[in-house]
C-alpha positions as CSV (number, residue, x, y, z in Angstrom):
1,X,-12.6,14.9,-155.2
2,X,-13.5,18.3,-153.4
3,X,-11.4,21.2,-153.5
4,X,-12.8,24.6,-151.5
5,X,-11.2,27.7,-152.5
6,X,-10.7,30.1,-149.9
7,X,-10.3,33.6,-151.3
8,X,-11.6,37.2,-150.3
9,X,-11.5,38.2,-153.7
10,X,-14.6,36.8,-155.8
11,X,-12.9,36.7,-159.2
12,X,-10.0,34.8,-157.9
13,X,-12.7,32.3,-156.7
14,X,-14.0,32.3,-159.7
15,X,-11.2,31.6,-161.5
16,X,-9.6,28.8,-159.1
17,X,-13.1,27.3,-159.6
18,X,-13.0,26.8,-163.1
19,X,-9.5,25.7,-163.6
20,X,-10.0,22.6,-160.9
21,X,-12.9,21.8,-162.2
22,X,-11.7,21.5,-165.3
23,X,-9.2,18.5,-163.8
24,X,-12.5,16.8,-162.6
25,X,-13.1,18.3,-159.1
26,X,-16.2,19.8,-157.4
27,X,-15.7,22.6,-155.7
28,X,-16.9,25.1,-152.8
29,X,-16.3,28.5,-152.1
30,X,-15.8,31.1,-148.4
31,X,-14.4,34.5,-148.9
32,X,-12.9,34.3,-145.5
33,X,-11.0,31.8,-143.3
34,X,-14.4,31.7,-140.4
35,X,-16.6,30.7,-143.0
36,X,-14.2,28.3,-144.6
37,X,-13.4,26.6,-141.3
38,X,-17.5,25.9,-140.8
39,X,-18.0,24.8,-144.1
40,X,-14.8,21.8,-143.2
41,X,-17.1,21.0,-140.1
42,X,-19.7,19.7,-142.3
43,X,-17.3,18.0,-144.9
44,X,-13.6,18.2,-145.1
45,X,-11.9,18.7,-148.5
46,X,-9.8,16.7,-150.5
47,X,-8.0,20.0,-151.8
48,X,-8.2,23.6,-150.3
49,X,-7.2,26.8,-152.6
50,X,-6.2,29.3,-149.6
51,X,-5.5,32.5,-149.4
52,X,-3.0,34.8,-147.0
53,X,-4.9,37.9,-146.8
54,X,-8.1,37.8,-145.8
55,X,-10.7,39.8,-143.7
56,X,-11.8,38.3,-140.3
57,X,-9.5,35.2,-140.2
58,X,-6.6,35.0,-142.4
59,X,-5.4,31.5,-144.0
60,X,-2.2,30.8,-141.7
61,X,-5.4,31.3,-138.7
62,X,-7.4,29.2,-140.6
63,X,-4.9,26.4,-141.1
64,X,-3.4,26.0,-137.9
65,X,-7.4,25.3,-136.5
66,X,-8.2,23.5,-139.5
67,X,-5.0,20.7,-138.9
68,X,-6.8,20.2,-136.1
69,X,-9.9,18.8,-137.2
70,X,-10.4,15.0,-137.4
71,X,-9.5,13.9,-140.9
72,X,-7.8,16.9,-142.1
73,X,-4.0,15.2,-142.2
74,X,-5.6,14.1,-145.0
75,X,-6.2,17.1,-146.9
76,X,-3.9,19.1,-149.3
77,X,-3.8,22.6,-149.0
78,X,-1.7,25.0,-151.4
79,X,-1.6,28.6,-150.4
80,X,-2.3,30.9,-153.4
81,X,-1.2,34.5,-152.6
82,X,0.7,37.3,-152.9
83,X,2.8,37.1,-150.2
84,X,6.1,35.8,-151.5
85,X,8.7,36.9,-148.9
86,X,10.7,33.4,-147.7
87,X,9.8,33.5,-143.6
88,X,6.0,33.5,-145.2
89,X,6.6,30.7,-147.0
90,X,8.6,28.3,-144.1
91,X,5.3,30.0,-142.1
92,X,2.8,28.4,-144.2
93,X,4.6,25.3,-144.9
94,X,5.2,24.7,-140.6
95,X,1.5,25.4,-140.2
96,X,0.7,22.4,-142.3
97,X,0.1,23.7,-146.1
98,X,1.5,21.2,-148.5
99,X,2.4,23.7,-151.6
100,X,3.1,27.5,-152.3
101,X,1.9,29.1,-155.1
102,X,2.1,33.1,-156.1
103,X,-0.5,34.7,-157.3
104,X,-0.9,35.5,-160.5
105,X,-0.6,31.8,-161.6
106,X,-2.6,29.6,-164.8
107,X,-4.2,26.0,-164.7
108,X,-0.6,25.1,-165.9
109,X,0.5,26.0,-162.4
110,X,-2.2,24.9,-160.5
111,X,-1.6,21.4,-162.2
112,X,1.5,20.8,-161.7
113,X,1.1,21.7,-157.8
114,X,-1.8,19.0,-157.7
115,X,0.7,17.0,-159.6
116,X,3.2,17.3,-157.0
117,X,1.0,17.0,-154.2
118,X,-0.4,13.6,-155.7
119,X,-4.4,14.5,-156.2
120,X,-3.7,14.3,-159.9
C-alpha cells in the first residue's frame, strides 16, 4: 500500500512518514498540493496524509481536482491540520476526504483513523 503525505512543513512529513511506514506502507512526499497532484498523475495512492495550509495550492484545492482523476474514489484521504473549526471540517469531508485529524496527533491516532477508514 502507498500513502503520500502532503505537508508544507518537512518535519511533519517526516514524521507522518515514519509512523505509516511503520504499519507496512511506502510512502511519498510534496510540500504543496501542485506538486502532490502531479505526483497522483503518475500513480495514485492508496492513502494521502493532507494538509489545509499550504503554499501555492492548498489541500481542499487539491482534493476537489484530485476526486477527479480516474481511480481516485478509491483512495483514502485524511486531512491532518490545524484547522479545527466545524464548517472546515463539513468542508473537507463534502470535498471528498474520508477522515479528520488535528494536528498535533501520535501513530496511536493515525492508526485508528486507518482503522476506521479500513486500510488497516
Amino acid at each position: 500500500m502507498y500513502c503520500l503525505v502532503v505537508d508544507d512543513s518537512k518535519v511533519v512529513r517526516k514524521i507522518c512518514c515514519d509512523i505509516v511506514e511503520s504499519l507496512g506502507f511506502t510512502t511519498g512526499q510534496a510540500e504543496d498540493g501542485k506538486i502532490a497532484l502531479e505526483q497522483c498523475y503518475k500513480k495514485i495512492p492508496d492513502l494521502i496524509l493532507l494538509d489545509w495550509n499550504m503554499p501555492v495550492m492548498t489541500g481542499i484545492e487539491f482534493l476537489e481536482q484530485f476526486r477527479q482523476l480516474p481511480g481516485a474514489e478509491k483512495t483514502k484521504v485524511i486531512f491532518c491540520t490545524t484547522e479545527n473549526g466545524l464548517a472546515n471540517i463539513q468542508q473537507a469531508l463534502s470535498t471528498g476526504a474520508d477522515e479528520y485529524v488535528m494536528k498535533p496527533f501520535d501513530k496511536a491516532i493515525i492508526e485508528g483513523k486507518l482503522q476506521q477508514v479500513g486500510l488497516i
